[in-house]
C-alpha positions in Angstrom: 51.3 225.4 202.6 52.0 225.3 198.6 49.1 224.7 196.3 48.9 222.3 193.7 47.5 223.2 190.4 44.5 220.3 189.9 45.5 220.0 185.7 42.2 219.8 184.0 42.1 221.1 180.4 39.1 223.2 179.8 37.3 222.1 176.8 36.1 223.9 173.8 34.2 221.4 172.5 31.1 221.1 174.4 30.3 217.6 174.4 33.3 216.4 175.8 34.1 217.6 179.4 35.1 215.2 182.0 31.9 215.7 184.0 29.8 219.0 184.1 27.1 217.5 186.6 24.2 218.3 183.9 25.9 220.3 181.7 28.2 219.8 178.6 29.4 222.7 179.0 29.1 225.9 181.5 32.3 228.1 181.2 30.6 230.6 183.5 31.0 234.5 183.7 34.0 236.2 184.1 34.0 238.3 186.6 35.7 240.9 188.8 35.6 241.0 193.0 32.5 240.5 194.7 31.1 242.8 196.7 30.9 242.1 200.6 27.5 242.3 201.8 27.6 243.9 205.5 24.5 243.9 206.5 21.6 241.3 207.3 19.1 240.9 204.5 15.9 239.6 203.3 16.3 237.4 200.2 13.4 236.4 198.7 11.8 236.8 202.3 14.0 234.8 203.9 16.4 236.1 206.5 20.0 235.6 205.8 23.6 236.0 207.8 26.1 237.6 205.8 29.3 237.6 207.2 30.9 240.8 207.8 34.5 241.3 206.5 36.6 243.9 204.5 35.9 244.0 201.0 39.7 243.6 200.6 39.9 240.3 202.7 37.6 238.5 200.2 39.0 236.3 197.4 38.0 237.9 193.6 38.8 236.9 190.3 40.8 238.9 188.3 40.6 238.7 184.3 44.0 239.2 182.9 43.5 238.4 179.0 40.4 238.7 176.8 40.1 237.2 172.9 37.4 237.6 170.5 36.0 234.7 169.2 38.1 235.1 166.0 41.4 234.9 168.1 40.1 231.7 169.5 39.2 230.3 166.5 43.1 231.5 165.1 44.7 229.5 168.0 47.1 226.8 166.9 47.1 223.4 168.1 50.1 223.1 170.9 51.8 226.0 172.2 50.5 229.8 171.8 52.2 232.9 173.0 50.1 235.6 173.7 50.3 239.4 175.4 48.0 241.6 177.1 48.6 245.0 174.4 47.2 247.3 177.1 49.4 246.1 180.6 52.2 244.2 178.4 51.9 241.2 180.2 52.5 237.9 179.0 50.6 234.4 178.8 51.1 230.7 177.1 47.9 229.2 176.2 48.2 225.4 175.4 46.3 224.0 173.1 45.8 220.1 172.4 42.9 218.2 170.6 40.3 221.3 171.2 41.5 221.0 174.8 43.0 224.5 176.6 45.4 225.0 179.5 46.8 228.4 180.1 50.1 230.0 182.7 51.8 233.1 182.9 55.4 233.3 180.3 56.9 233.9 184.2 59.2 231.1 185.2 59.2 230.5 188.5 62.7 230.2 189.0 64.1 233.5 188.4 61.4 235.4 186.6 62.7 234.5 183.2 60.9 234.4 179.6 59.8 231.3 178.0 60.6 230.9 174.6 59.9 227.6 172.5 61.9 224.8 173.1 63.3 224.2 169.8 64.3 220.9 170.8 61.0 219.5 171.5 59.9 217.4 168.9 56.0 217.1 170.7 55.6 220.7 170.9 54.4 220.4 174.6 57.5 222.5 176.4 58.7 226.1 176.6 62.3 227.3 177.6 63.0 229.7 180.0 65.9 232.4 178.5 67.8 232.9 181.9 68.4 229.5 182.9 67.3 227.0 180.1 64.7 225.7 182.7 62.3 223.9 180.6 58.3 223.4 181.1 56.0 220.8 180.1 52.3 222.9 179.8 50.3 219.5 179.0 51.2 218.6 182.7 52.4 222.2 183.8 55.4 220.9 185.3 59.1 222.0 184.9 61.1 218.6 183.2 64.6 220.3 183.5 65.6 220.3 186.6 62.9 217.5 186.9 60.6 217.6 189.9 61.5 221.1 190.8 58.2 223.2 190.4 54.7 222.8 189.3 53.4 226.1 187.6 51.0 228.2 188.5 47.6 227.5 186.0 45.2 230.3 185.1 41.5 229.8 184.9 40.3 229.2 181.4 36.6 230.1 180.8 34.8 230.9 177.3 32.2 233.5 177.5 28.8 233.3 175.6 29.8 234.5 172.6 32.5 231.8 172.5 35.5 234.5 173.4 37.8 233.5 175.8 39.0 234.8 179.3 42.3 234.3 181.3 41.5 234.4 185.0 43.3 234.6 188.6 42.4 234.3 191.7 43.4 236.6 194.2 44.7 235.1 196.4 45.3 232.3 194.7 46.0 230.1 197.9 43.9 232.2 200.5 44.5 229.0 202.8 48.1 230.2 203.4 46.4 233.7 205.4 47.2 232.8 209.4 48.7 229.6 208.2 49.0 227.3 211.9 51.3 224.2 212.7 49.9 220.6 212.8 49.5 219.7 216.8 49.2 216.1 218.0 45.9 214.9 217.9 43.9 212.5 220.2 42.8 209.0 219.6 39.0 209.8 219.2 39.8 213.4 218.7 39.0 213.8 215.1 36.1 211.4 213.8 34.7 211.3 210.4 31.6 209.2 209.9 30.1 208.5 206.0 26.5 208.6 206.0 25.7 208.2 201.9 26.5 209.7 198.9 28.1 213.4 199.8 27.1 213.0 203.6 29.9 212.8 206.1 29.5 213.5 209.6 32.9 214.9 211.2 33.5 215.0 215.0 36.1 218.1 215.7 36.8 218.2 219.1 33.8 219.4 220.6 31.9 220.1 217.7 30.3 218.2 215.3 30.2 219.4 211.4 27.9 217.9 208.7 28.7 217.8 205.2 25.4 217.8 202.2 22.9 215.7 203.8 21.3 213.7 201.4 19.5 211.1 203.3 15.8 210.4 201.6 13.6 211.0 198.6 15.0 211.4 195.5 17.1 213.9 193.8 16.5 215.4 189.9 13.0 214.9 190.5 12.9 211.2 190.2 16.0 210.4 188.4 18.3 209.5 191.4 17.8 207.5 194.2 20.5 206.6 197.1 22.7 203.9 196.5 23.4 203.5 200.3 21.1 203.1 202.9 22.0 205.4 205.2 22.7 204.7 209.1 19.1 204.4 210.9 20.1 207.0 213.2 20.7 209.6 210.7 18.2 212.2 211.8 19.9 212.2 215.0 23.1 213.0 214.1 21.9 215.8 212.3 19.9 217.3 215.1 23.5 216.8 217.2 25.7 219.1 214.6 26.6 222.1 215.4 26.6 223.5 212.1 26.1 222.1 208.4 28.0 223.2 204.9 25.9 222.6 202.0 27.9 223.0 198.9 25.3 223.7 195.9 21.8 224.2 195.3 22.2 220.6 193.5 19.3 218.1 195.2 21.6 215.4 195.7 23.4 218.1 197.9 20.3 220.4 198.8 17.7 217.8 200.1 14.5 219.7 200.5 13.3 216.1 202.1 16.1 215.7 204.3 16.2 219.2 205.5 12.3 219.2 206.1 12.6 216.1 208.5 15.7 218.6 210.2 13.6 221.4 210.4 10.7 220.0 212.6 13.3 219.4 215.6 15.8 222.1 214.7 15.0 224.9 212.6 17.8 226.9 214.0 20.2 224.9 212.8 23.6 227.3 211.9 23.8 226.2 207.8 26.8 227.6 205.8 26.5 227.6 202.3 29.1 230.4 199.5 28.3 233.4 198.3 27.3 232.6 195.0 26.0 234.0 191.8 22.8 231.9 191.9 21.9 231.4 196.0 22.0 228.1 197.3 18.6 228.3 198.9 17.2 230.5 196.3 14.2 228.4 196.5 14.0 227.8 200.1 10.4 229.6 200.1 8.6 227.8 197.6 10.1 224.7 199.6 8.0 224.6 202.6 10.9 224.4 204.6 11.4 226.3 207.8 14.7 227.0 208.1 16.0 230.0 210.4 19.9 230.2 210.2 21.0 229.8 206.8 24.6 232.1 206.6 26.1 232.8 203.2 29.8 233.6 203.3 32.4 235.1 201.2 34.7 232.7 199.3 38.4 232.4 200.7 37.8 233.8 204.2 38.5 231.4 207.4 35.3 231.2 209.0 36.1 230.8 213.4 33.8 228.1 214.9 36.2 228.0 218.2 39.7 228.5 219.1 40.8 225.0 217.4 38.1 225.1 214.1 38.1 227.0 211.4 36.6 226.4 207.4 37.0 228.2 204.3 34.8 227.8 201.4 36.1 228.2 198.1 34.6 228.6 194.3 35.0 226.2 191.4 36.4 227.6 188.3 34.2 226.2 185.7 30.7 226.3 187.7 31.4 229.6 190.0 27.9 230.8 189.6 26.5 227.6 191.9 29.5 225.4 192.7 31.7 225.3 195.8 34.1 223.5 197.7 36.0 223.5 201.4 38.9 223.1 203.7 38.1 222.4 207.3 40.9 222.6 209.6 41.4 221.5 213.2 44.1 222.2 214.9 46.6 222.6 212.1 45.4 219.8 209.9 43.1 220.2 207.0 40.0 218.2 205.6 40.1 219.2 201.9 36.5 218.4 200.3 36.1 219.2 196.5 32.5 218.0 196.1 31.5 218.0 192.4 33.6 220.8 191.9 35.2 220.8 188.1 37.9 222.8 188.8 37.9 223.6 192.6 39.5 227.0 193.2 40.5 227.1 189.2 42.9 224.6 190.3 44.7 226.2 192.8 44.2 223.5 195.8 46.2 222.9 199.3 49.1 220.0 199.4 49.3 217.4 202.0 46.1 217.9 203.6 45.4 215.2 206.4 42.0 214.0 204.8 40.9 214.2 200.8 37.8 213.8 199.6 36.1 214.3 196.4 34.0 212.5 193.4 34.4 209.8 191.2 31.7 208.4 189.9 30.8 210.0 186.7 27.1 209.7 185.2 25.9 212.9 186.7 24.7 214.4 183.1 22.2 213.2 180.8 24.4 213.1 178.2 24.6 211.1 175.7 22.4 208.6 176.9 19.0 210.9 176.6 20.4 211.5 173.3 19.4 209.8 170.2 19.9 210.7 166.5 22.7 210.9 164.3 25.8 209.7 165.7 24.1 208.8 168.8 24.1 205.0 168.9 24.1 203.0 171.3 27.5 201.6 170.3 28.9 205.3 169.9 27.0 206.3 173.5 28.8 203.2 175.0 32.0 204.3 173.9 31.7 207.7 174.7 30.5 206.5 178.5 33.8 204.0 178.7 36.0 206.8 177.5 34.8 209.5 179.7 34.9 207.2 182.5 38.4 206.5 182.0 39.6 210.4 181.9 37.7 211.0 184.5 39.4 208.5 186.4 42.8 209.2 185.4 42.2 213.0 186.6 41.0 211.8 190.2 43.8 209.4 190.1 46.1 212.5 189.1 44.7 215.3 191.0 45.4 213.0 194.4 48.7 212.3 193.2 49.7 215.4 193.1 48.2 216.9 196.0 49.9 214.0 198.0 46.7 213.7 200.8 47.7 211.5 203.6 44.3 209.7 203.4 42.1 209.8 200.1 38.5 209.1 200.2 36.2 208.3 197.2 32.6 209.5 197.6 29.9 211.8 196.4 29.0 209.4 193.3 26.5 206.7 194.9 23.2 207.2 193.7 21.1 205.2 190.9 18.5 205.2 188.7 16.3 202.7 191.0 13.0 203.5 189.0 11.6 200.7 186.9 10.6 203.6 184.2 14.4 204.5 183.9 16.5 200.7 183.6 17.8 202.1 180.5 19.4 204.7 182.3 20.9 202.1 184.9 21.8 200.1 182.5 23.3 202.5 179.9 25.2 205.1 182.5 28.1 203.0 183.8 29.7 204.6 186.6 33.2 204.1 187.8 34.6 202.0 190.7 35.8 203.5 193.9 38.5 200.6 194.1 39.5 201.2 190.6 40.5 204.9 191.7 42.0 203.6 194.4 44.1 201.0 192.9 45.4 203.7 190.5 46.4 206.4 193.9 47.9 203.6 195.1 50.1 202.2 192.0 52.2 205.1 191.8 52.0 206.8 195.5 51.5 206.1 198.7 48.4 208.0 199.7 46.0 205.7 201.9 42.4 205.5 200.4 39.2 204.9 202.4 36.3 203.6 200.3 33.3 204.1 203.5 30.3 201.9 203.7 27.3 203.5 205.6 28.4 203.8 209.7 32.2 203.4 208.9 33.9 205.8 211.3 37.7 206.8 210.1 39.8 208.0 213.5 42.1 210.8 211.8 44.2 211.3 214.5 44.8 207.1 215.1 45.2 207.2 210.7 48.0 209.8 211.0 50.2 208.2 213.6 50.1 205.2 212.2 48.1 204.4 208.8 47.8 200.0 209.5 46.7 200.6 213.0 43.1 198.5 212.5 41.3 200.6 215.0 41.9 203.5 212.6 38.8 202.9 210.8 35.4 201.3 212.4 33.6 199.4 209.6 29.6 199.3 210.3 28.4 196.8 212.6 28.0 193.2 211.0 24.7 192.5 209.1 24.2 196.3 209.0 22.2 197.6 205.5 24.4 198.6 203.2 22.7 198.9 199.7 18.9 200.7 199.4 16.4 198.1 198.4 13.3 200.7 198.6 12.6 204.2 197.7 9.1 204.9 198.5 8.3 205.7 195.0 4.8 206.3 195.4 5.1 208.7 198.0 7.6 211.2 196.0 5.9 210.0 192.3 2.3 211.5 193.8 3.7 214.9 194.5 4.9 215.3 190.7 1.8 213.9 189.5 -0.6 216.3 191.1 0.9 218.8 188.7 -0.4 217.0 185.7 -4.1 217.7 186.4 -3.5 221.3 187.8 -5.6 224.0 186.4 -3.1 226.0 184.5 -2.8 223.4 182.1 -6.0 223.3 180.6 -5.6 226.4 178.9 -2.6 226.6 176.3 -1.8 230.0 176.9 0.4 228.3 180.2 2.9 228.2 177.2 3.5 231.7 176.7 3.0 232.9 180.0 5.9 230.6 180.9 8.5 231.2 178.3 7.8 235.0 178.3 8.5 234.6 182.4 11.5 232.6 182.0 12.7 235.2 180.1 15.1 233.3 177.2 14.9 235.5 173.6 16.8 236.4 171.0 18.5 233.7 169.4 18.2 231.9 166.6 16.8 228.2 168.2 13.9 226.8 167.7 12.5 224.0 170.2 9.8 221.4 169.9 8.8 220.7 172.7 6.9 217.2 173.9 4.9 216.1 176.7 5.0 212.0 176.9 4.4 209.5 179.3 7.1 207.4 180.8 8.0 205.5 177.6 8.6 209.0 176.4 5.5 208.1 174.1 3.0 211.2 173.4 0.8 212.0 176.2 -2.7 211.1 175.4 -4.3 215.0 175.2 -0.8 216.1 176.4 1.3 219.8 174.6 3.3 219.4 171.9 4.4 222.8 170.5 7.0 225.1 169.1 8.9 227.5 170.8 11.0 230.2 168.3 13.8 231.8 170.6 14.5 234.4 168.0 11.7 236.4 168.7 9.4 234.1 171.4 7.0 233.1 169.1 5.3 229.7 169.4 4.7 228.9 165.7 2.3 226.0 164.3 5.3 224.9 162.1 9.2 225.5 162.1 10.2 229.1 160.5 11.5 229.1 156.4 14.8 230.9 157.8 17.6 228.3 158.4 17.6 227.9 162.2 19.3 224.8 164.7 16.3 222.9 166.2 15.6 220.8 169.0 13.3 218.4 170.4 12.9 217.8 174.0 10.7 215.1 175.3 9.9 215.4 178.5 7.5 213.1 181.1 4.6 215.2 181.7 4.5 214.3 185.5 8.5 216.1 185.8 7.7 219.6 183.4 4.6 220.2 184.6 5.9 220.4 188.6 9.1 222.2 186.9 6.7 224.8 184.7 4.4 225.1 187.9 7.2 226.0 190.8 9.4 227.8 188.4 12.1 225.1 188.7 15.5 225.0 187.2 15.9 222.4 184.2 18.3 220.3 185.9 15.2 218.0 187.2 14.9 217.5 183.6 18.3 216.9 182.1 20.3 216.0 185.0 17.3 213.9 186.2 17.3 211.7 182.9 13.3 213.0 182.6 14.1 214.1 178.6 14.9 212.3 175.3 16.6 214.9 172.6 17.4 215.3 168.9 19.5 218.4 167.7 19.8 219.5 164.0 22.9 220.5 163.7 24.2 218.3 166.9 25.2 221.5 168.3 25.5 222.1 172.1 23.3 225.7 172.9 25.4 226.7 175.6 23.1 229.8 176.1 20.1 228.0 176.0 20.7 225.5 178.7 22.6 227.4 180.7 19.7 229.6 180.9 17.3 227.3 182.1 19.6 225.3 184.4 21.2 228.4 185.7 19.7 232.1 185.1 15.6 231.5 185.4 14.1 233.8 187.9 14.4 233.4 191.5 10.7 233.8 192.1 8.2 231.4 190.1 5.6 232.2 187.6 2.4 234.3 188.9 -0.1 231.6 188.3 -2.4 233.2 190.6 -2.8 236.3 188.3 -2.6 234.1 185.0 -5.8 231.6 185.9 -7.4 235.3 186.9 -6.9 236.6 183.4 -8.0 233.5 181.9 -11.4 233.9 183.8 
């Protein structure tokens, strides 16, 4: 089956991506294959399956061009032609409002050369010199002969130092290895049930497959809360699964709640999560959680659950370090779930899949409305919030077109902020409509959508033969729950409050023990950083200090060099649990826990990549500090 390329521009300007799910930007590292594991091993004492396969069956990336941060900076807006010196290969790079999209100069008809199109006054097409064939790179398709190919995009990623890397995937479609035919499938057959948010139970034949369970407690700390009140029998449809895919080490995804209550009736449980940079469970220890079949697997292999199902989990482009994404298949037909992937499979994605589902919602970031300062008004935040919504949008609407699913479904986007210390959150982060999607899919195609309330029950094989056949989908019984109208606050809120009074914060030295473990040096930022109540107010007897990156100092005032500089205000109940455990910032700034001022407003891409992604796997010794404080 063909892929379709998924035509999101990569951004260079930080503060402006379609949705980075806490980050403005996160190009990721380049890098090469990845090395099959073969044997079962401890990680971070916790066993873990490895799948055994042939280094050469996995799915690597491949880095085809490299430019310096000066050849970045020299790229024209609009079309750039560009060669490899040292294998004389060729590339286009499209450029457009700070906004990249990249190809091979390879036509696919006949292998010829693009050249620019002389005749295009926009400056958006190339022409090929065999046959005149002409391509559009804003949209990467071919406008003469229209509707003849879509080309083939490379991954675009910026490395640290603001260089940029071409990237392919190889294979770029591994979906197409033992490709099968489509047989007829059985009223009943093929079931899938939405639970809430990313949770979808799916009935395969004889099997039974769960997708991110989600299903209590919070997420981000205390900064999301479940939309949808999830079926009451939740807990025992996860005991009946036979195995579970989680995507990312997210908590709206990775429910250390949700997987505790699992865990006292099935701690064998078979979960599948990808082989990626930063584990999914790297923090299943310091959970609590006793779980005792957790199997990470190599990105585009077919994984065998019996003779009719099979899955494959892929990478995102943009996010490859955490992020992931996954085709189920049954008996010929695939389920095609992209998660909260920006750029699932660098865009390389399977065509006229049976069942597509993916996010829409938008909001997941704490930007800008944490932000304040500046440009950061609230009429400029609003704006920026209606604007990003609508690409967003547009790019679902777009990406579904051109996949051409026979049945879309919207999901993956309903939590909110529910906590009375965060209604300007709720207020401020509009997120997008499900039926507005849908209307869009539907305006210029003729994909089905299915917008699920908790309990609804789509019937894929009744939706295939025939998409108006009212038994197809089993809406939730009448007067069943739909929307949340409890949390259980106090019961998550007393957790991250016993951190406040823990011993390791009445002496100050805490401060340098932790930045010295997290391990961030040597550049030029300087951080203020501010413990506050849940106004965001000071802290009565709470830290407020300095943090110098350039050499990990923790100064009484800001250094005489010229440095950028950044305040972080953070509730003192949320950084103290996330300085304790060793946490990842996310809890923080995808959790809407911080308020922040920059000077210059500057995005630190190393900075926050740092502490959302690349903090140790194993938390501070606070054992052997509070001993050396004796």
């Amino acid at each position: 089956m063909p892929g379709v390329a998924a035509g999101l521009f990569l951004s260079l300007e930080a503060d402006m991506v379609l949705r980075s799910k806490g980050r403005e930007l996160s190009a990721g590292k380049a890098r090469g294959g990845r090395r099959s594991r073969r044997k079962r091993c401890s990680c971070f004492g916790l066993k873990v399956d490895r799948v055994r396969l042939s280094k050469s069956l996995e799915q690597t990336t491949e880095t085809l061009l490299c430019l310096s941060p000066a050849e970045v900076s020299s790229l024209k807006e609009g079309i750039n032609f560009l060669r490899n010196k040292s294998t004389g290969k060729d590339y286009i790079l499209y450029k457009n409002n700070g906004h990249l999209k990249a190809c091979k100069n390879l036509c696919k008809h006949q292998g010829g050369l693009f050249i620019k199109d002389i005749e295009d006054l926009d400056g958006r097409s190339v022409k090929c010199t065999k046959h005149n064939w002409k391509l559009d790179m804003s949209t990467m398709k071919y406008i003469n002969p229209p509707g003849s190919f879509c080309q083939d995009e490379l991954v675009v990623e910026m490395d640290e130092n603001n260089g940029l890397l071409l990237l392919e995937l190889n294979p770029p479609n591994p979906w197409d290895s033992d490709p099968r035919t489509p047989e007829d499938l059985a009223f009943g057959e093929v079931q899938v049930t939405y639970l809430t948010h990313a949770c979808m139970d799916l009935k395969l034949g004889g099997k039974r497959m769960v997708f991110d369970p989600w299903l209590i407690g919070p997420a981000f700390a205390r900064g999301w809360w479940l939309l949808h009140e999830p079926p009451s029998d939740w807990l025992e449809k996860l005991c009946k699964a036979d195995l579970i895919y989680i995507s990312h080490m997210h908590s709206d995804h990775l429910s250390y709640p949700t997987l505790k209550k699992l865990s006292e009736r099935r701690q064998d449980i078979p979960i599948y999560v990808g082989d990626t940079e930063r584990p999914v469970f790297w923090n299943l220890n310091q959970s609590g959680v006793q779980l005792t079949n957790i199997n990470v697997v190599p990105f585009g292999i077919w994984q065998q659950v019996d003779k009719n199902l099979r899955f494959m989990i892929l990478m995102d482009g943009v996010h490859p370090e955490m992020d992931t994404c996954i085709i189920v298949e049954y008996k010929g037909h695939k389920i095609l779930n992209t998660v909260d992937c920006t750029r699932p499979n660098g865009g390389r994605l399977p065509a006229k899949v049976a069942l597509m589902m993916s996010d829409f919602a938008g909001g997941a970031s704490g930007f800008p409305m944490t932000f304040s300062g500046g440009k950061f008004t609230e009429e400029w935040k609003a704006q920026f919030i209606k604007t990003e919504r609508k690409k967003l949008l547009n790019y679902k609407a777009q990406l579904v077109m051109d996949l051409q699913p026979r049945i879309y479904c919207p999901f993956a986007g309903y939590f909110v902020e529910s906590h009375p210390s965060d209604k300007y959150i709720k207020e401020t982060n509009i997120k997008n409509d499900p039926n507005q999607l849908n209307n869009l899919i539907k305006k210029n195609s003729n994909v089905v959508t299915w917008t699920p309330l908790p309990g609804a029950t789509l019937d894929l094989g009744r939706m295939l033969k025939d998409p108006t056949d009212r038994k197809g989908i089993v809406e939730p019984p009448e007067g069943t729950k739909i929307y949340k109208d409890s949390w259980d606050f106090g019961l998550y809120l007393n957790t991250l409050n016993a951190a406040v009074g823990d011993e390791i914060f009445l002496h100050s030295s805490w401060i340098k023990e932790y930045f010295t473990w997290a391990g961030f040096k040597n550049y030029n930022l300087v951080v203020r950083m501010i413990e506050t109540d849940e106004d965001f107010n000071p802290f009565p007897g709470g830290y407020d200090y300095l943090v110098d990156f350039l050499d990990l100092s923790f100064p009484k005032e800001r250094p005489s060099r010229e440095h950028p500089y950044e305040e972080i205000r953070s509730r003192v109940d949320v950084i103290r649990y996330v300085v304790k455990n060793g946490l990842l910032w996310d809890d923080l700034y995808i959790g809407f826990q911080t308020r922040l001022q920059r000077d210059p407003d500057i995005y630190h891409h190393l900075f926050w990549n740092h502490f959302q992604i690349k903090l140790p796997q194993t938390p501070p010794n606070w054992k052997s500090f509070l001993a050396h404080c004796e």
